[in-house]
C-alpha angles and dihedrals in degrees: 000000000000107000092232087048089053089038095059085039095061096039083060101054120104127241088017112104136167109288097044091042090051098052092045094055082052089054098051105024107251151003091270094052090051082067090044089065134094130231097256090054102051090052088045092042105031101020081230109167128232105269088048086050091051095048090057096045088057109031097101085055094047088039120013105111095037088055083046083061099037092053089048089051084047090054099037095052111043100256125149123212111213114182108197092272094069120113087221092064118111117268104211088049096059095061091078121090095230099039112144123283087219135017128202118214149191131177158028104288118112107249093207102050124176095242125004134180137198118224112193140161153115121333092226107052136166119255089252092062086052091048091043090054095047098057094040088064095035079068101038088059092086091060100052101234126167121238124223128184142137103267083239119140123276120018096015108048079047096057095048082046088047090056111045091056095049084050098248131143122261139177129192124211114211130213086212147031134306090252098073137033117208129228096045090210080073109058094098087052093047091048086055090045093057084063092067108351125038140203117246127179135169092220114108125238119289089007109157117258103249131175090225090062089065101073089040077056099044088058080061098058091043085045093052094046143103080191150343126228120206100213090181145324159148119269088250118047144086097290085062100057095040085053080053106044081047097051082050091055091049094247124140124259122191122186130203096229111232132210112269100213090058092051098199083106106045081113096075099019076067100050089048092056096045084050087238089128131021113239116251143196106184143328098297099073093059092049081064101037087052097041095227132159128228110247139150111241100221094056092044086059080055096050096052088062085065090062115089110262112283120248108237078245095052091043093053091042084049093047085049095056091058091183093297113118094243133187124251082240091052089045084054095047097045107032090051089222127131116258104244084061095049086060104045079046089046099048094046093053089055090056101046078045106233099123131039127225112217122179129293089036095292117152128201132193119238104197 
């Protein structure tokens, strides 16, 4: 059986989510070997119960000619496929413990970015939210950081458009398949996106458009995220969930404050008292927040062939520290390398000065 076809196949399969899917591919080697397996193995191996084992031991029957199409739309549309063992998966993402077992993906955008933020909020905003995001973009322009948002109305849809025009790169997650783009009203942005950005989703093809995908989409964005700011929003919606699932992911969330007469920004007005998010006025204060360092992107390309060549080992270590101060037992954790290596890597970065060592054995990228 072809791994992307296995790997649609499991995705498909009831009562088998990520997390479940994902260690059984590391007990038995790959997508292809799971539908190999009896009955008896995957309980003794997996501990699946019945009604999991049953869905894999009929799932060709229950998808197998709709997985055939899908692989011929992938292929005829320029979409990758990227399980999380690719070297091309996000990094950041994989450091949740339900991140997808696949992404779909299509574009030109780097998944593993030196810095990325996150820009959410209410589909119906003031002008001054719009003005507020704009500008905030229009700043964050000189440091090379990657927007994400959902593609919704309102601030997203701003900051992809933000950052298209100030030539930065953004990437849309999607709460359906490749094959649509919702809103409608969309599709042109998204068509400019795919030049430099891209849209990437974990829902399969002609899957139905459905409210309860968009949480499952918001964790994405958190996922994918250095941080996550809140323009502006209620104090129940989808920006809300997606400040909370990235709190819970210790990322950082930063909020614009509102004016409380006025009561379109309660959301945020709300994350900044419960200390959820930090309050913000522009971009500057998460530069320092984030401690990081002006720099145009294209001479700091330039800068980095001045470094001595990277080891395999130090590249992976330096992928792994996507701009997020990280301990030596996260490193270990994340990169998949032994420890003894993690520390000659670790040692040689620090002298060809591309990563800092701070106190308690925490490591942070430079560049």
């Amino acid at each position: 059986m072809n791994e992307h076809y296995a790997l649609i196949l499991l995705s498909r399969c009831k009562g088998i989510g990520p997390v479940h899917a994902k260690t059984a591919i590391n007990i038995f080697g790959s997508a292809a070997e799971i539908f190999n397996q009896s009955g008896i193995e995957l309980h003794q191996k997996c501990a699946w119960n019945s009604l999991q084992i049953e869905q894999v031991l009929s799932a060709r029957d229950s998808y197998g000619d709709s997985i055939i199409r899908d692989l011929q739309f992938i292929k005829d549309h320029g979409i990758n496929l990227i399980p999380f063992y690719d070297s091309r998966y996000p990094v950041r993402l994989k450091q949740i413990v339900d991140a997808p077992l696949l992404l779909y993906y299509k574009g030109e955008a780097p998944l593993n970015p030196s810095r990325t933020l996150a820009i959410v909020g209410t589909r119906k905003p003031s002008s001054h939210s719009l003005y507020l995001t704009q500008k905030f973009i229009e700043e964050a322009q000189s440091y090379g950081v990657q927007i994400i948002s959902g593609l919704a109305y309102g601030i997203d849809i701003c900051a992809h458009r933000g950052a298209i025009k100030t030539g930065l790169s953004t990437l849309g997650i999607l709460a359906h398949g490749l094959d649509q783009i919702y809103p409608k009203a969309h599709k042109s942005t998204s068509n400019e996106m795919l030049e430099k950005g891209g849209l990437i989703t974990e829902m399969p093809l002609f899957a139905q458009l459905h409210p309860d995908l968009f949480p499952r989409r918001n964790r994405i964005i958190a996922g994918m995220s250095d941080a996550v700011v809140v323009v502006e929003s209620k104090l129940i919606g989808g920006s809300m969930s997606t400040a909370q699932i990235a709190r819970s992911y210790d990322r950082e969330v930063f909020a614009f404050p509102g004016n409380p007469s006025q009561g379109h920004n309660t959301g945020c007005n709300a994350l900044i008292k419960r200390q959820v998010a930090e309050l913000i006025e522009d971009f500057s204060d998460v530069v320092k927040a984030m401690n990081w360092q002006n720099t145009n992107p294209k001479k700091e390309i330039n800068q980095r062939d001045l470094f001595p060549k990277l080891s395999q080992d130090e590249n992976t270590l330096l992928n792994t520290m996507t701009g997020k101060t990280l301990h030596i037992d996260e490193l270990l954790q994340y990169s998949g390398m032994p420890l003894h290596r993690i520390t000659l890597s670790l040692l040689e970065l620090e002298i060809k000065g591309v990563i800092k060592v701070l106190p308690g054995k925490y490591y942070q990228r430079l560049s």
